[in-house]
Each structure stands twice: as C-alpha cells, then as structure tokens.
NUVOGU-785432 format. One record per atom (N, C-alpha, C): residue in one letter; atom name; x, y, z. Coordinates in pm, whole numbers, plus 50000, padded with zeros to 5 digits. Layout:
BEGIN
["A" "CA" [X Y Z]]
...
END
This chain:
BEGIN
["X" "N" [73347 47169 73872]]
["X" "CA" [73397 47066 73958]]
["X" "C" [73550 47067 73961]]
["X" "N" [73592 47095 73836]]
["X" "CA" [73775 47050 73875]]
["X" "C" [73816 47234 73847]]
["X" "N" [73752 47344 73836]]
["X" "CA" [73793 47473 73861]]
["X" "C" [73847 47478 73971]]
["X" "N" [73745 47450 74093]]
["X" "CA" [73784 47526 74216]]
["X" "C" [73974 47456 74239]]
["X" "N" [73972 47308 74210]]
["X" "CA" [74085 47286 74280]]
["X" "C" [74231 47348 74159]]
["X" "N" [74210 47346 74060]]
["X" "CA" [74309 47426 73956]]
["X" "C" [74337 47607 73998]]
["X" "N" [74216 47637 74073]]
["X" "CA" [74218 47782 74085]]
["X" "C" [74303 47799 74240]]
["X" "N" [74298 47692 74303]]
["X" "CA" [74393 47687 74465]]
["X" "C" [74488 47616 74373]]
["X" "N" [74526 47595 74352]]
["X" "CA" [74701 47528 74305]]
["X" "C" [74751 47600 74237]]
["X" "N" [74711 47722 74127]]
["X" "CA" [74746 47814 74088]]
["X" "C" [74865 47880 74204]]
["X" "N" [74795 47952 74278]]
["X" "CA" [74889 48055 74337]]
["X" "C" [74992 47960 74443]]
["X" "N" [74942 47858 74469]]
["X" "CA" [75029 47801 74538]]
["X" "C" [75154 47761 74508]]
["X" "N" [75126 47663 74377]]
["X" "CA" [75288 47683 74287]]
["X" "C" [75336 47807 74237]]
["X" "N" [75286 47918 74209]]
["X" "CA" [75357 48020 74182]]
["X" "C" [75471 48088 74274]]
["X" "N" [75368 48084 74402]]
["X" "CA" [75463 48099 74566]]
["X" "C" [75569 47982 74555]]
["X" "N" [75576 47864 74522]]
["X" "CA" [75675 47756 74553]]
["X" "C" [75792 47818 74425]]
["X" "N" [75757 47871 74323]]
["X" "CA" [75849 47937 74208]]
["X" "C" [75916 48031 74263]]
["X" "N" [75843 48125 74367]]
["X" "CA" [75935 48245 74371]]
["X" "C" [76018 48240 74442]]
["X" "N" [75983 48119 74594]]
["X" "CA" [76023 48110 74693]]
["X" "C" [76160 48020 74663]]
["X" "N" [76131 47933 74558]]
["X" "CA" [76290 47816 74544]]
["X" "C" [76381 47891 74533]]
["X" "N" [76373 48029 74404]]
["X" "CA" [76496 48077 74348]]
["X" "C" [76567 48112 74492]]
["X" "N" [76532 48139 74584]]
["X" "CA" [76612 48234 74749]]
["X" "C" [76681 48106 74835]]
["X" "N" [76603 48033 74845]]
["X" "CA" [76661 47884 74943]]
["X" "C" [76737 47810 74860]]
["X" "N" [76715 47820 74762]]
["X" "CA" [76805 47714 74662]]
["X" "C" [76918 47722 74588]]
["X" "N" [76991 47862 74604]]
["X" "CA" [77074 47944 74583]]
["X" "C" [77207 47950 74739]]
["X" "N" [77295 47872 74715]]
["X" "CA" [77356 47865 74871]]
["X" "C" [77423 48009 74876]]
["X" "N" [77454 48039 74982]]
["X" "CA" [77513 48176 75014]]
["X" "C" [77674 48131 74981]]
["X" "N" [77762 48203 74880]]
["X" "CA" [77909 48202 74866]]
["X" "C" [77995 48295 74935]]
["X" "N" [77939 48318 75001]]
["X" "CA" [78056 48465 75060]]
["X" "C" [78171 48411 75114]]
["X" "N" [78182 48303 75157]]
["X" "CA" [78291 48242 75223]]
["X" "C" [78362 48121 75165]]
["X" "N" [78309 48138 75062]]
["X" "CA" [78401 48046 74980]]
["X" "C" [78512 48091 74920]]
["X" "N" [78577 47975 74954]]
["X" "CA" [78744 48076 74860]]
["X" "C" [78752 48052 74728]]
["X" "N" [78633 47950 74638]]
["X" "CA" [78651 48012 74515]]
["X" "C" [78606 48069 74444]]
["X" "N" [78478 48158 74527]]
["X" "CA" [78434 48279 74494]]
["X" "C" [78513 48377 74480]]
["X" "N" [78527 48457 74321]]
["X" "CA" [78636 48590 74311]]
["X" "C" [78498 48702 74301]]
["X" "N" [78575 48836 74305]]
["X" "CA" [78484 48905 74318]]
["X" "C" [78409 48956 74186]]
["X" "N" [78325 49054 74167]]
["X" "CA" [78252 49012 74091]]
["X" "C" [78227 49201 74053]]
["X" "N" [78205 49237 73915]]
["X" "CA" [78153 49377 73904]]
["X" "C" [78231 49402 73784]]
["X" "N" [78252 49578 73733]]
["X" "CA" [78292 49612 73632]]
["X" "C" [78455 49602 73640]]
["X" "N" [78504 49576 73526]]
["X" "CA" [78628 49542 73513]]
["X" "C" [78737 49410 73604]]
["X" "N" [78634 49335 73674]]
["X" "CA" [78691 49251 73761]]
["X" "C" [78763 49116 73667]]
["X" "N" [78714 49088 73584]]
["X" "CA" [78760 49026 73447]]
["X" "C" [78850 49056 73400]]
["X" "N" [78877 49146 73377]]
["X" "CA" [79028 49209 73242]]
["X" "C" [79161 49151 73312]]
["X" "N" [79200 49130 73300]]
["X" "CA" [79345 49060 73262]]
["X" "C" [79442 49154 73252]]
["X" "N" [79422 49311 73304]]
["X" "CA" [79516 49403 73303]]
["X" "C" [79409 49526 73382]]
["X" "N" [79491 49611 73428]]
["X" "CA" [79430 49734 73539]]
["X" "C" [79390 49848 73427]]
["X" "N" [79297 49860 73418]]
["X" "CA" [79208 49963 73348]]
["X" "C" [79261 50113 73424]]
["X" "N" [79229 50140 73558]]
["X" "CA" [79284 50247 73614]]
["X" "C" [79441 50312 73650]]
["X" "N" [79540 50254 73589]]
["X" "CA" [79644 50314 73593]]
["X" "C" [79652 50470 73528]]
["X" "N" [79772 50485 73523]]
["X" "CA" [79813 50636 73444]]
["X" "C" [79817 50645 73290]]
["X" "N" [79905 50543 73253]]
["X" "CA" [79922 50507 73116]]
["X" "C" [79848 50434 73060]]
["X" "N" [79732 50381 73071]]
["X" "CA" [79658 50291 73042]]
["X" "C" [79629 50353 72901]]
["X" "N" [79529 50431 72882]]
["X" "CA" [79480 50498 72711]]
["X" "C" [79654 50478 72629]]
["X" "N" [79818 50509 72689]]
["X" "CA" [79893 50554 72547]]
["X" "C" [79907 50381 72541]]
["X" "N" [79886 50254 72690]]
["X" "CA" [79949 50155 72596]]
["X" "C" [79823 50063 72495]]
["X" "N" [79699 50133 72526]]
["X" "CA" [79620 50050 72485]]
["X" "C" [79603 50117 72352]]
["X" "N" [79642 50252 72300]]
["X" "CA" [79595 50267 72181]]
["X" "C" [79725 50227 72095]]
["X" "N" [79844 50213 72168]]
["X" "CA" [79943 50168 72078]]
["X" "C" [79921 49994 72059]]
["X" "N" [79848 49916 72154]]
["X" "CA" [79848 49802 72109]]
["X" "C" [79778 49806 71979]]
["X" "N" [79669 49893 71964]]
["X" "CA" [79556 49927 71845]]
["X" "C" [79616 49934 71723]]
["X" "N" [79712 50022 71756]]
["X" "CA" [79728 50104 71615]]
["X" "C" [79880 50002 71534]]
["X" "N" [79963 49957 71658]]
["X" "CA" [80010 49845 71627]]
["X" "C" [79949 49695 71545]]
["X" "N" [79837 49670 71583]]
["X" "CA" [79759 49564 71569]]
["X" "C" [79682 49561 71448]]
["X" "N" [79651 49706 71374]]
["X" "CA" [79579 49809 71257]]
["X" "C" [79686 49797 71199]]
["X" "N" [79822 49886 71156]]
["X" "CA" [79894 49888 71080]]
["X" "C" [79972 49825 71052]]
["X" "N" [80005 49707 71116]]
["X" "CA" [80105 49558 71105]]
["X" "C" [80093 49496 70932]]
["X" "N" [79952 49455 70939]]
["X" "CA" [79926 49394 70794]]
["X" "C" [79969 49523 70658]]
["X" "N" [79931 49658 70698]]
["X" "CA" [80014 49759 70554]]
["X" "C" [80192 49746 70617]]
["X" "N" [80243 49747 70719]]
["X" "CA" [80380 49729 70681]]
["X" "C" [80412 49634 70672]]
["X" "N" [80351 49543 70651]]
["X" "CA" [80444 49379 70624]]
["X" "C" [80366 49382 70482]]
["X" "N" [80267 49437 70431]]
["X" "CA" [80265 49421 70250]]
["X" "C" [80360 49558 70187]]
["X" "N" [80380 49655 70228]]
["X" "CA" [80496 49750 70212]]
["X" "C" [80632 49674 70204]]
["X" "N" [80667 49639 70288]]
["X" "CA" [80808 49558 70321]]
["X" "C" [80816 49455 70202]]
["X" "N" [80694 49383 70185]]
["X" "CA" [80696 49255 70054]]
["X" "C" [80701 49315 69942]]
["X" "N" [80675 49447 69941]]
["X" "CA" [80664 49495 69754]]
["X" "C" [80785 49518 69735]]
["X" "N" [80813 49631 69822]]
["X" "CA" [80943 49692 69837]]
["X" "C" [81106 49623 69812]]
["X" "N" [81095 49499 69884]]
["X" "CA" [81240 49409 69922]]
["X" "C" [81272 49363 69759]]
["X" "N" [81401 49346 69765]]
["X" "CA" [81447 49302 69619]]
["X" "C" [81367 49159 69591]]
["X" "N" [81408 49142 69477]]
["X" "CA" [81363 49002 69434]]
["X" "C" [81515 48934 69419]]
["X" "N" [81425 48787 69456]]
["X" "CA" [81569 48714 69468]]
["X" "C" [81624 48644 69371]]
END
C-alpha cells in the first residue's frame, strides 16, 4: 500500500536534486566582481616571466640560511 507511492517520489526528487544545482546557480559572467579563475590566477606575482626560478630560489635559500647566519654572527661577535 504505501510502496507504490515511495517508489514514484523516489525518482522524482532525485530529478528535483539534479535539476536545482543548474537553475540555482546564477550565471556571473558579467559581473564585475567576478575575477578570473584557473591555474596561477591567485599568486600575487607572475609565475611566467624570465627570471622567475633565480628570484624565487633566492627568496628560498635566503629564507633557509637566515636563521645559521644570525646564530654564526651571535657566537662569533665579541662579548660585551
């Protein structure tokens, strides 16, 4: 008795699930505070320049060896 009507409402809400995510989603293309969107569109600096690898591995190796020359510099300096 209560199969048949559980077995029609089944697929019917499933269709109302697939169908919301598309209508309910407004189209942004024309919004201006839509930015664009993909690989590297985020970074905060141009990945494709020329020099990109010598300044990014010197930020590295800068950023790596800072803490041994500032405990070098502390052993080293006179005492006061």
């Amino acid at each position: 008795m209560f199969a048949q009507p559980a077995a029609r409402a089944s697929p019917r809400i499933t269709s109302l699930i697939s169908r919301r995510a598309f209508h309910a989603t407004r189209a942004r293309f024309s919004s201006p505070y839509h930015y664009s969107e993909g690989p590297y569109s985020n970074l905060p600096f141009n990945t494709k320049t020329r020099f990109f690898a010598v300044r990014y591995w010197a930020y590295m190796l800068t950023g790596f060896f800072a803490p041994f020359g500032i405990a070098i510099w502390q052993t080293k300096k006179p005492k006061a």
